[in-house]
C-alpha positions, -999 to +999 in steps of 0.1 A: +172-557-908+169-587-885+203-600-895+218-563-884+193-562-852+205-598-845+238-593-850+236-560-827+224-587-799+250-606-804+281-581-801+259-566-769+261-599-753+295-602-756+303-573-743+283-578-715+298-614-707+331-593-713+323-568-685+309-594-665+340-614-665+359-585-658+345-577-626+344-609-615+381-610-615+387-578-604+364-590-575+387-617-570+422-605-568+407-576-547+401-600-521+439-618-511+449-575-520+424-566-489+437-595-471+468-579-476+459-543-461+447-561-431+481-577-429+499-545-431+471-522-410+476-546-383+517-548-388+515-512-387+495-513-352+520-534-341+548-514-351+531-485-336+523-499-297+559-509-299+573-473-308+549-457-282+560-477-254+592-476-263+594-441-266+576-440-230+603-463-216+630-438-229+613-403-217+607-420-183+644-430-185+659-396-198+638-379-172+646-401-140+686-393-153+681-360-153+663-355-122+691-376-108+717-354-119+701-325-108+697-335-077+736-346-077+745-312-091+726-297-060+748-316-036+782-307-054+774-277-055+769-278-015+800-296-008+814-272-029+805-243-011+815-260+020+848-260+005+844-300+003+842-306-033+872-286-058+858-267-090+872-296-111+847-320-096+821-296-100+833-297-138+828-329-141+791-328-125+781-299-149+792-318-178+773-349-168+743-328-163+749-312-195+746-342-211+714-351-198+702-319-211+713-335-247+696-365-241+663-352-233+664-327-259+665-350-287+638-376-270+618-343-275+626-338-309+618-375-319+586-378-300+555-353-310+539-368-276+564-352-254+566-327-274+531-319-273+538-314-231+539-277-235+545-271-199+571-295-196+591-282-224+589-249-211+604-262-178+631-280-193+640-249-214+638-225-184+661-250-168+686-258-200+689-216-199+696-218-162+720-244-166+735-226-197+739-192-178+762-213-152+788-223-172+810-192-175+812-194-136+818-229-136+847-225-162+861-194-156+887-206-127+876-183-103+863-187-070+821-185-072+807-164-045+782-177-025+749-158-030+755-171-068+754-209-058+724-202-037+710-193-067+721-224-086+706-245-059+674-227-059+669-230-096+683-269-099+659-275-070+631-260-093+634-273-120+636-308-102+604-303-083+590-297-118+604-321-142+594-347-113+558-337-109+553-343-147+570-376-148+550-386-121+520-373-134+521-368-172+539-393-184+541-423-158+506-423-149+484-439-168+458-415-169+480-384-180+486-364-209+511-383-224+493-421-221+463-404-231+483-386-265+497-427-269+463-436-271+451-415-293+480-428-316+475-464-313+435-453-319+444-442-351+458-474-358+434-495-346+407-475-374+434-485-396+427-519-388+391-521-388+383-496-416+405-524-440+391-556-420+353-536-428+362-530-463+373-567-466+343-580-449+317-560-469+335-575-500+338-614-489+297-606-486+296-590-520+315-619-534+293-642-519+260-628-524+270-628-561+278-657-561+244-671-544+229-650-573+249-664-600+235-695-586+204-687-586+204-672-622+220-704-629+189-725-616+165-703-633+185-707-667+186-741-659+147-747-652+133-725-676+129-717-710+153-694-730+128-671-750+094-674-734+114-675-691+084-702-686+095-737-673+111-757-694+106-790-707+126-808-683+115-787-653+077-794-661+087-828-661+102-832-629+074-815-611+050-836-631+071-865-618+068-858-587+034-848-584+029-885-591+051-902-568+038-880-542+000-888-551-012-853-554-046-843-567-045-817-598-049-817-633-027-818-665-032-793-694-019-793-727-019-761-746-016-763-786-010-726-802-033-728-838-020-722-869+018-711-855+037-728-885+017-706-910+031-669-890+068-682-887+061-691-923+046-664-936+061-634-913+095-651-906+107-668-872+111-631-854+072-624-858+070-660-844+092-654-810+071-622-806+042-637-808+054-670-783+070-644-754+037-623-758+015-658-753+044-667-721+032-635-707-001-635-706-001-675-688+020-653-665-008-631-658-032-656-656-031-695-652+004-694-644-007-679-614-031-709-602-003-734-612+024-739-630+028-731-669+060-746-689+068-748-724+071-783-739+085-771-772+072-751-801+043-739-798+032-770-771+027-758-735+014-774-700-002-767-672-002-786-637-030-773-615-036-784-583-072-791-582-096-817-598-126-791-596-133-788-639-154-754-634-120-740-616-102-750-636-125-736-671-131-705-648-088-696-653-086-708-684-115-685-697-094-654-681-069-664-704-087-666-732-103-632-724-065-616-723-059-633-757-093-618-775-076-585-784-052-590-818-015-586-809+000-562-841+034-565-852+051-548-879+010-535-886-002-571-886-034-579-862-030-615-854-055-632-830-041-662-811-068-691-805-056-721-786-065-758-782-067-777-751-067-810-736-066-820-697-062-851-681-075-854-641-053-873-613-065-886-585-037-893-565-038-930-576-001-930-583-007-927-620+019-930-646+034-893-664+036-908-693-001-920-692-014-887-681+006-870-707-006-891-740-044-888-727-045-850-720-024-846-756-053-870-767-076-850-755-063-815-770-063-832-805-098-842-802-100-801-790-082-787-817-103-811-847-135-802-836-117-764-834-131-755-798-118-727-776-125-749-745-106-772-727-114-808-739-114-832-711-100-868-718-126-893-710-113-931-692-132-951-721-107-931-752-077-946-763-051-918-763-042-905-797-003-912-808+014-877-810+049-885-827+062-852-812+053-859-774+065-896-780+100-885-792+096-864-761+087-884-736+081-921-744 
């Protein structure tokens, strides 16, 4: 059974590093493929305040022609009733006119904004009828009476008054209808643009707030323990370290779990790691929480507590004990965890690790031969015990 639960572990952790290393990648090529949609949002902005002024330029233009040539056709058709222009002139003046007509007719079709000028294209259709209904006079070879060109110039005149007033005030200025329509265009460009420099944005802080988190996993994997998530060996040491150098007050404590080799012996190495993560958590609840708590290795743990005060220092370690006077079952086994304990006092003398190590291990011997539940404070006038184990450790 613990061969298929441990084998069940295994195949989840794979999968999870799997799934882990497949987002991470797809994190990373969505980044230069955002980069890209910015490049292309803002391309297509570009392209877009380009097409909208040019599109200005050319209704302005179309319209000025126009207006132009209906004024012109106004004056031809003046001479012509004063008999100073011929009908084949006057031809060639429709014609030009007509072709105006074609031009702004397919500016219309090809821009929405301009085409979104009701009013205007209502003019211009009114006046493209007008215009139509002339040319059966104009090419008809007969001689066109009078109140009939009044009526021409009266209509031209018209529909120049009102294709001018929109140019002027429509499409020129820069507060009408049609800038305000360009606008709204390039606006919905511009969202383009922010909505993918947003989305690229949020994800550059994903990517890197994963990867300050990786890091910091990292750092935790790296100063604690695997099974029990307590500080590891090397961590313990490094604060132990530097708690010397720096001449700090506090005490060293060596914890010793009794009788551990007999469970992983008799119940198997699973029982034991049970039993070793349920001990991790209860320092968590307790001393760990006046101090730090690391695993040396085994069943060997220590404790740096930053006071010299022995009753403070009894006072949390009896809390501790209290937490670990119920049994802890597993698989129906009630097993009750007693402890040994040796301490070792600094005074900021800018002792030696090494030194305070041996005499509190010294100390937790002494503890665990007599068999006492209490810490067992090393004394100045002992020599420390030798503990092969801490000496491959440490010495």
């Amino acid at each position: 059974m613990a061969a298929k639960s441990d084998f069940r572990e295994l195949n989840r952790v794979i999968h999870f590093s799997y799934k882990t290393s497949m987002v991470q990648s797809m994190h990373w090529v969505l980044s230069p493929v955002l980069a890209f949609a910015i490049y292309l949002a803002i391309l297509n902005l570009s392209t877009t305040y380009f097409r909208l002024e040019n599109y200005q330029r050319e209704a302005v233009w179309s319209l000025v022609h126009l207006n132009t040539q209906l004024q012109s056709t106004q004056q031809d058709i003046q001479l012509y009733e004063m008999n100073a222009l011929d009908i084949k002139a006057l031809r060639i003046r429709y014609e030009l006119l007509w072709s105006k007509f074609a031009v702004i007719q397919n500016n219309i079709e090809q821009d929405s904004m301009l085409r979104n000028i009701t009013e205007l294209q209502t003019a211009l259709n009114e006046s493209f009828n007008n215009f139509k209904a002339m040319e059966r006079a104009v090419y008809s070879g007969e001689v066109i009476p009078p109140s009939l060109l009044d009526k021409w110039i009266a209509e031209l005149s018209h529909a120049h008054e009102i294709i001018n007033r929109y140019l002027i005030h429509e499409i020129a200025d820069a507060d009408g209808s049609y800038s305000r329509a360009s606008w709204y265009t390039l606006l919905d460009s511009l969202y383009l643009v922010a909505a993918a420099s947003l989305a690229f944005f949020v994800h550059i802080g994903y990517v890197l707030l994963s990867l300050v988190r990786e890091r910091s996993d990292n750092l935790f994997k790296l100063n604690h323990d695997a099974l029990t998530s307590l500080a590891n060996r090397s961590h313990s040491m490094t604060i132990l370290d530097q708690s010397c150098r720096e001449n700090m007050f506090f005490t060293l404590v060596i914890i010793d779990l009794n009788e551990f080799k007999k469970v992983n012996d008799t119940h198997g190495h699973p029982a034991g790691d049970q039993i070793l993560i349920h001990l991790s958590n209860t320092f968590r609840k307790t001393i760990n929480r006046h101090g730090l708590v690391g695993r040396l290795g085994g069943d060997e743990f220590v404790w740096i507590i930053n006071t010299t005060d022995q009753e403070v220092v009894k006072h949390h370690f009896q809390e501790l004990l209290e937490q670990l006077a119920q049994a802890y079952i597993i698989n129906g086994y009630d097993f009750y965890l007693k402890l040994s304990a040796g301490a070792s006092i600094c005074h900021g003398n800018n002792p030696d690790p090494k030194s305070l190590m041996a005499q509190a291990d010294s100390a937790m011997y002494q503890a665990k031969k007599s068999g006492s539940t209490e810490i067992a404070w090393y004394k100045a006038n002992e020599t420390p015990a030798k503990n092969t184990y801490l000496n491959m450790l440490f010495f």
